[in-house]
N, CA and C of each residue as an Amber inpcrd file, in Angstrom:
protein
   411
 171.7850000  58.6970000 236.5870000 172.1110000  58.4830000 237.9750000
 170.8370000  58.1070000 238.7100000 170.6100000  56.8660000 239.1340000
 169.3230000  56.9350000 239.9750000 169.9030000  57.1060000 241.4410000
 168.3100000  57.7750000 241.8260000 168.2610000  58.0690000 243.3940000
 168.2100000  56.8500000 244.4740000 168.6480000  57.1150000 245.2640000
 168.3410000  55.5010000 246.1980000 166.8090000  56.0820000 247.0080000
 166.3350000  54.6670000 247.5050000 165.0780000  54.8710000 248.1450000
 165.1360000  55.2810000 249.8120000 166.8730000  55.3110000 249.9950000
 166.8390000  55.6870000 251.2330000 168.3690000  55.8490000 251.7580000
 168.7040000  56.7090000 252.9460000 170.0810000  57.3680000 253.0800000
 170.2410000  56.9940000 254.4610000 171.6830000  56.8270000 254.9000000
 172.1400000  56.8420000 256.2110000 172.8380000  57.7220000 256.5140000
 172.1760000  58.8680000 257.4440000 173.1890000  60.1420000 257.6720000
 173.7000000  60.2950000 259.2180000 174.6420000  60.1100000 259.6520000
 175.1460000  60.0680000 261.0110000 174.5840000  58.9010000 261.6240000
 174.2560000  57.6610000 261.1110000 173.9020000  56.5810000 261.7350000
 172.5720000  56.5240000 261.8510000 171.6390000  57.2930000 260.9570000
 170.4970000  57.1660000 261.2730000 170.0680000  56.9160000 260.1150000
 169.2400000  56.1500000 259.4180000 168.7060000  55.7650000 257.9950000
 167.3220000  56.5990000 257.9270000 166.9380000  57.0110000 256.6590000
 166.1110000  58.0060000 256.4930000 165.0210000  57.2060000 254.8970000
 164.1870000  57.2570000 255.1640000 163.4130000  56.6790000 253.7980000
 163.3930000  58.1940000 252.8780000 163.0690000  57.5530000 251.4720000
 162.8470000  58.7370000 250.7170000 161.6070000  58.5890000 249.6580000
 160.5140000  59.2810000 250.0100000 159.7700000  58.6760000 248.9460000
 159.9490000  59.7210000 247.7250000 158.8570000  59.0270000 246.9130000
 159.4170000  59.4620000 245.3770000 159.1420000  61.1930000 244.9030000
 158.4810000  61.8190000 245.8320000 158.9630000  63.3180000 245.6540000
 160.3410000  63.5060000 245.7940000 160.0790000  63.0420000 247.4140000
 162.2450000  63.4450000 247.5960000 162.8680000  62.9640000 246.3790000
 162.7840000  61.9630000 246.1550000 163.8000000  61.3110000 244.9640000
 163.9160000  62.0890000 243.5410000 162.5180000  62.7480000 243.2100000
 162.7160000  63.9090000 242.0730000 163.2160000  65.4310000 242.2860000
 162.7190000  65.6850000 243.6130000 163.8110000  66.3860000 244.1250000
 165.2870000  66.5430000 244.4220000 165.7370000  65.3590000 244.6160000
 167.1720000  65.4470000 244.4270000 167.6440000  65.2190000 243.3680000
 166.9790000  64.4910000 242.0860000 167.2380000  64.2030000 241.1760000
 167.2740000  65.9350000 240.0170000 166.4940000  66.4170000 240.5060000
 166.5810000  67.7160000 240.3700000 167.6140000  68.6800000 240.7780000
 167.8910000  68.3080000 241.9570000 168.6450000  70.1370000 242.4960000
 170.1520000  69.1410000 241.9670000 170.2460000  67.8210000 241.2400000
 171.9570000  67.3580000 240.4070000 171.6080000  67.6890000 239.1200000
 170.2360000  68.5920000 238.5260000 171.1570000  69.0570000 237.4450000
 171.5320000  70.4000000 237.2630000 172.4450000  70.9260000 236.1640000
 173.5440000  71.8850000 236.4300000 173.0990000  73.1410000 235.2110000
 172.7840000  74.0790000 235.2160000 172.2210000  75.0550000 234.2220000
 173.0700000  75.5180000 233.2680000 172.9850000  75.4990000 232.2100000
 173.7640000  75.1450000 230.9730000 173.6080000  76.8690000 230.0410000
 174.4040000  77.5750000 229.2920000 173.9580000  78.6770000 228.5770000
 174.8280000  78.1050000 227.1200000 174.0300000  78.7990000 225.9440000
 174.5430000  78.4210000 224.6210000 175.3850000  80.0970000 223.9400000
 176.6630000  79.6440000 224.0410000 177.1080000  80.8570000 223.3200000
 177.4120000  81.0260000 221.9450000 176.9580000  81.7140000 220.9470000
 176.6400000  81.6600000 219.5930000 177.7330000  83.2090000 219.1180000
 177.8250000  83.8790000 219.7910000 179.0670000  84.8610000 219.5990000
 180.1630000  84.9840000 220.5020000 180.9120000  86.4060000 219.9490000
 181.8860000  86.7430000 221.2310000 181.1830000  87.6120000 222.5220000
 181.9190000  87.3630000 223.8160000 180.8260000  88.1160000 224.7410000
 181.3910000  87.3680000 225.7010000 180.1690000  87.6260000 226.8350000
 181.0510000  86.9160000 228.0450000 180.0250000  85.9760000 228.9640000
 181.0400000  85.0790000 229.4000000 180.3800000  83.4150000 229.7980000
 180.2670000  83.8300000 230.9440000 179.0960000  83.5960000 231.5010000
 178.1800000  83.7070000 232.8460000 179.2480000  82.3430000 233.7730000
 180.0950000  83.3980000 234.7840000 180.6270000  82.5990000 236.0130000
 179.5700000  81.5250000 236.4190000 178.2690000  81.9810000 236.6630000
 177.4970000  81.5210000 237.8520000 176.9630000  80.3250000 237.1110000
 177.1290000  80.2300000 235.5950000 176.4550000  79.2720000 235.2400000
 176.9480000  78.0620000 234.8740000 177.0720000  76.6390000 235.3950000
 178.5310000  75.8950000 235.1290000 178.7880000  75.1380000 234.0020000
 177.6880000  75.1040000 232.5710000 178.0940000  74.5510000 231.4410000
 178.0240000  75.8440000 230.9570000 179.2330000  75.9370000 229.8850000
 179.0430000  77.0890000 228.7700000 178.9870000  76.1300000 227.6660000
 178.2560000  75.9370000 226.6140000 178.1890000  75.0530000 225.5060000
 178.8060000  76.2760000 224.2740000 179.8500000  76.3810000 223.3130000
 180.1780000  77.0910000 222.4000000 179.9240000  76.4700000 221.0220000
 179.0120000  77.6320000 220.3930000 178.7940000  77.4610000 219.1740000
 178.6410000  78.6930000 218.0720000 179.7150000  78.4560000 217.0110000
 180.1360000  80.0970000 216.6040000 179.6500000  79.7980000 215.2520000
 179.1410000  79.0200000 214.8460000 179.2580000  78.9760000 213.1630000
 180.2570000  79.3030000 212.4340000 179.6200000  81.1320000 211.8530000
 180.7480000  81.2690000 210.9450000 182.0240000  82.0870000 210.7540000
 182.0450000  82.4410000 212.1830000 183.7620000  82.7590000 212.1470000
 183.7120000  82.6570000 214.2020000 185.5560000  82.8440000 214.0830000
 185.5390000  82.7600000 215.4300000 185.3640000  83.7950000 216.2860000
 184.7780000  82.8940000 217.9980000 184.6460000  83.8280000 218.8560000
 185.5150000  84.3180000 219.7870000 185.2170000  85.0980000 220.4230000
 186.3130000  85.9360000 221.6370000 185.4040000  85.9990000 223.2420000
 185.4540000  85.0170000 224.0620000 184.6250000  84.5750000 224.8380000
 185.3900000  85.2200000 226.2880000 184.9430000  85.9120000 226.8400000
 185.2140000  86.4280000 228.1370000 184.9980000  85.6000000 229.2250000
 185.8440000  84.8820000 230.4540000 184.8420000  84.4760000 231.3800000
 185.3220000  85.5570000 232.9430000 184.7480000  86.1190000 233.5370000
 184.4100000  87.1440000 234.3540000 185.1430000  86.0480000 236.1790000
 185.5660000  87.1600000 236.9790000 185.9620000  86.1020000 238.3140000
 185.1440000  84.9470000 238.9790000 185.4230000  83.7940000 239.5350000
 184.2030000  82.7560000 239.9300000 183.9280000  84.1810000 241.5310000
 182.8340000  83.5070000 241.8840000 182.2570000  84.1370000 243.4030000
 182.5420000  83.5040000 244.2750000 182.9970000  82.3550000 244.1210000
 183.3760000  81.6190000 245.4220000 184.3260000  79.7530000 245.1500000
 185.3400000  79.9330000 246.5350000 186.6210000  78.9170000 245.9300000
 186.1510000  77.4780000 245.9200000 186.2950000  76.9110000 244.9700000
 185.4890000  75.7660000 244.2440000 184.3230000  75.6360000 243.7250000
 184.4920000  76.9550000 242.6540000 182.9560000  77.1820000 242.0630000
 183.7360000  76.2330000 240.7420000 182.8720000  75.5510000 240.0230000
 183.3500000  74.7650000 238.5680000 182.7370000  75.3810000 237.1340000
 183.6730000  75.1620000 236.4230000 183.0060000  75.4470000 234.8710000
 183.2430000  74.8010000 233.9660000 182.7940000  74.9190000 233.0480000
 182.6870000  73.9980000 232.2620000 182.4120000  74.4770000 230.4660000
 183.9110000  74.2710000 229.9730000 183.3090000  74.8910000 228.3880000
 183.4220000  73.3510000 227.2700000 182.1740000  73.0660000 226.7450000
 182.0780000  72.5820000 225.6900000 181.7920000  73.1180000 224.3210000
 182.5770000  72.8070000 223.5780000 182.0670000  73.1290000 222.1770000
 181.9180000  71.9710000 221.1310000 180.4790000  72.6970000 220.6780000
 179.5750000  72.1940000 219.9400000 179.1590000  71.9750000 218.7910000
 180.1880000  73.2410000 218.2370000 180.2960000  73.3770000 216.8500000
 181.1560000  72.8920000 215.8360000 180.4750000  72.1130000 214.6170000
 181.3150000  71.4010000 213.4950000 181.9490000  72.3440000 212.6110000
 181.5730000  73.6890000 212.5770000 182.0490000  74.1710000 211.2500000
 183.7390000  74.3720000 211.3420000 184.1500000  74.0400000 212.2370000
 185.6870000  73.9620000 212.2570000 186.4200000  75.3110000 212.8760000
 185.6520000  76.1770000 212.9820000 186.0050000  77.5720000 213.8010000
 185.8060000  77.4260000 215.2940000 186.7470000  78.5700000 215.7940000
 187.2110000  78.2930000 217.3390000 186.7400000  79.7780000 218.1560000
 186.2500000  79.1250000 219.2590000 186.1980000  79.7070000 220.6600000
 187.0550000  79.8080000 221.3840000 188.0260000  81.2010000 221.3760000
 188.8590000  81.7400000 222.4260000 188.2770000  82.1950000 223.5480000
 188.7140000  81.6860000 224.5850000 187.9370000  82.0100000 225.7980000
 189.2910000  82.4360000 226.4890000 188.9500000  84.1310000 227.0850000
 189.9030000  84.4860000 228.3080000 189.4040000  84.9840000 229.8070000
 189.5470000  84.2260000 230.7250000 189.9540000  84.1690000 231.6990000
 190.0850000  85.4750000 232.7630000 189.4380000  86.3540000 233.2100000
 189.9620000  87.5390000 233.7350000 190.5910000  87.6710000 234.3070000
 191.4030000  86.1710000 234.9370000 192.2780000  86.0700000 236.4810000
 192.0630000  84.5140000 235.7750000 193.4780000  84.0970000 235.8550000
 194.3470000  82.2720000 235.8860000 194.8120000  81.9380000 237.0320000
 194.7630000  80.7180000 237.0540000 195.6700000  80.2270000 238.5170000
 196.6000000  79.6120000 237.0750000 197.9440000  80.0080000 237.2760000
 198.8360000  79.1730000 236.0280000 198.8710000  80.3470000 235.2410000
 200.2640000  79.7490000 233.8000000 200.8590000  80.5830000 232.9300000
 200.1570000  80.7440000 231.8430000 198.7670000  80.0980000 231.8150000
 198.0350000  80.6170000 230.3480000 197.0350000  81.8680000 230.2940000
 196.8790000  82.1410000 229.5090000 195.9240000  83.5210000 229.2990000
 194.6600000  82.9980000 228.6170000 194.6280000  82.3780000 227.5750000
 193.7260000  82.1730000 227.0960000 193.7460000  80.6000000 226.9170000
 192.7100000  79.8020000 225.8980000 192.4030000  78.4020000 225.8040000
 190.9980000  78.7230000 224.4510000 191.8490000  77.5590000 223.6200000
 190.9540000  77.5850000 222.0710000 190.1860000  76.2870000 222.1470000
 189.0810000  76.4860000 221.6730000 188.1540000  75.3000000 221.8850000
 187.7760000  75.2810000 219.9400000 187.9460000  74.2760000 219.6030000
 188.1060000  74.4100000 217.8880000 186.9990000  73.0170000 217.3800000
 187.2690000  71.9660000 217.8720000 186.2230000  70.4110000 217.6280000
 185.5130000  70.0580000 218.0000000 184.3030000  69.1490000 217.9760000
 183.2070000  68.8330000 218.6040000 183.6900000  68.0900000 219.5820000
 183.3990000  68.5080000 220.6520000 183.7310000  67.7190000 222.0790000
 184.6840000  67.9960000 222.7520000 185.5600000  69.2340000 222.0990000
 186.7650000  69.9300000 223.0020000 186.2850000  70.0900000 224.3780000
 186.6850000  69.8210000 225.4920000 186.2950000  70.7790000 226.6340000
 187.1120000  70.9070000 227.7130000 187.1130000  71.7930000 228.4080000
 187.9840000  72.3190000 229.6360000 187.1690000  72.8630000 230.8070000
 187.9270000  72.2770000 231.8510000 187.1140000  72.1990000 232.9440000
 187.8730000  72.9410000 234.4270000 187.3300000  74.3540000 234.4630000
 188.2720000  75.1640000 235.2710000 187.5310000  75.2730000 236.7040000
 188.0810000  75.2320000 237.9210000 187.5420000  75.5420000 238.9610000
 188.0220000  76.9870000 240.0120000 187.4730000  77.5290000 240.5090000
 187.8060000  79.1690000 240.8660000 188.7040000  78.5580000 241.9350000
 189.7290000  79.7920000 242.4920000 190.8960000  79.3770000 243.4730000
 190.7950000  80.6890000 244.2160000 191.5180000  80.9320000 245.1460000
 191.7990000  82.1180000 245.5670000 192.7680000  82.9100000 244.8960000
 193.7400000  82.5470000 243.7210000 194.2550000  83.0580000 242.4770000
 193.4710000  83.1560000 241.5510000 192.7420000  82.4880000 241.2400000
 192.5000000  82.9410000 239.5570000 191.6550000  81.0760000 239.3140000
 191.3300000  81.2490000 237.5530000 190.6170000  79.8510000 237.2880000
 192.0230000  78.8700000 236.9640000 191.7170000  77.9370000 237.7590000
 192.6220000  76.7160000 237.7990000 192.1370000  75.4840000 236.2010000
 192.6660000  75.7530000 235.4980000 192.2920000  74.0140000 234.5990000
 192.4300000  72.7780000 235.1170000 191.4880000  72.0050000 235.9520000
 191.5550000  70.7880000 236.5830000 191.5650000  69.7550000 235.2240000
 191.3590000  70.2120000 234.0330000 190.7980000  69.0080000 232.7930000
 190.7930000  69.7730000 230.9960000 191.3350000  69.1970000 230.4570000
 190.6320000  69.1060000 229.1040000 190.8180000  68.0030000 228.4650000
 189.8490000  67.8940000 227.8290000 189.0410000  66.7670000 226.3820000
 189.0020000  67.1610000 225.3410000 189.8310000  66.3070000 224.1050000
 190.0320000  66.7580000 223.0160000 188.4750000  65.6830000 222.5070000
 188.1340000  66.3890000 221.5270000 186.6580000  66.0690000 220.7650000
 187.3820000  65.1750000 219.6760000 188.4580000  64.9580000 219.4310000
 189.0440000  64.4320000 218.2230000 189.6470000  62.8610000 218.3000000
 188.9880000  61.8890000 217.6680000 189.2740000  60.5960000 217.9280000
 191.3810000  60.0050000 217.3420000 192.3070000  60.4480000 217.8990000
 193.7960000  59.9510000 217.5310000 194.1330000  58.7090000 218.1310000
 195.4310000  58.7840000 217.1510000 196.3800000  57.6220000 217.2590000
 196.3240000  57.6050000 219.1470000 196.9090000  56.1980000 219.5310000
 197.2750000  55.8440000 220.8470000 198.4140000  57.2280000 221.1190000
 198.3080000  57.7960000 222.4190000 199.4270000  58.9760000 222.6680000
 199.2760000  60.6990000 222.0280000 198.7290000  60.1900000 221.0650000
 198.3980000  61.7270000 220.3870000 197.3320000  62.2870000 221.0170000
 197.7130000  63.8940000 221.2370000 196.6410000  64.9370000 221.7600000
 196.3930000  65.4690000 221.0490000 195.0910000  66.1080000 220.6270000
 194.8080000  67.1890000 219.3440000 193.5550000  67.6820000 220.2810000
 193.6620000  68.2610000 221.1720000 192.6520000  69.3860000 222.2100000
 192.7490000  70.7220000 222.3020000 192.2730000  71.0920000 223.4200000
 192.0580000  72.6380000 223.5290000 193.4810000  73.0100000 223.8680000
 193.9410000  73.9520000 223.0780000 195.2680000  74.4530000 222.9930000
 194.9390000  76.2420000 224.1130000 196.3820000  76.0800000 224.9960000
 196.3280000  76.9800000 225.7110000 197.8290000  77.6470000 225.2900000
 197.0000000  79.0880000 225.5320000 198.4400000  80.1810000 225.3240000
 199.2430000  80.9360000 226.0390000
């Protein structure tokens, strides 16, 4: 994403020199944690990357703090084992969501109910029409 060299905010144009520009280029990126067991996925942090090796995990994610906080679970791992991740509070009829292929991911945002699924991405290249993604229960 590049930065522009300059902004118009309420009709007024603003230059930016190239501190500002690494500065903003900075406070867009998003702090990422690597989960390697079962345990529980940091709300506050908005990538969870999952990687279990050799058997599967049981991934907790705890209430967001505030309505339109985003998250974000990718998994990372080839060995073919899955990341169950539950939810302490859903907006919707699922409880949990299995993340099993490289590039599965689901993308929940906090509500005043519970985590909403705005998205998932199956990691798995199919036929035209076929889904093979993160399966919810």
């Amino acid at each position: 994403m590049a930065i522009k060299k300059s902004i118009t905010f309420e009709g007024r144009k603003y230059n930016l020199d190239d501190r500002d520009r690494v500065a903003a280029e900075s406070a867009l990126q998003l702090d990422t944690e690597t989960l390697t067991d079962s345990g529980a996925a940091n709300p506050g942090i908005p990538i969870s990357l999952t990687s279990n090796g050799a058997g599967s995990d049981a991934i907790t994610l705890a209430d967001g703090k505030f309505i339109g906080q985003v998250k974000y679970f990718i998994h990372i791992d080839a060995s073919g084992t899955k990341s169950e991740v539950t939810p302490a509070t859903t907006a919707g009829t699922y409880a949990t969501f299995d993340l099993a292929a490289v590039g599965d991911t689901v993308t929940l945002v906090w509500t005043s109910v519970g985590w909403a699924v705005v998205g998932r991405q199956s990691g798995v290249a199919n036929a035209t029409g076929a889904f093979d993604g993160p399966l919810f229960e």
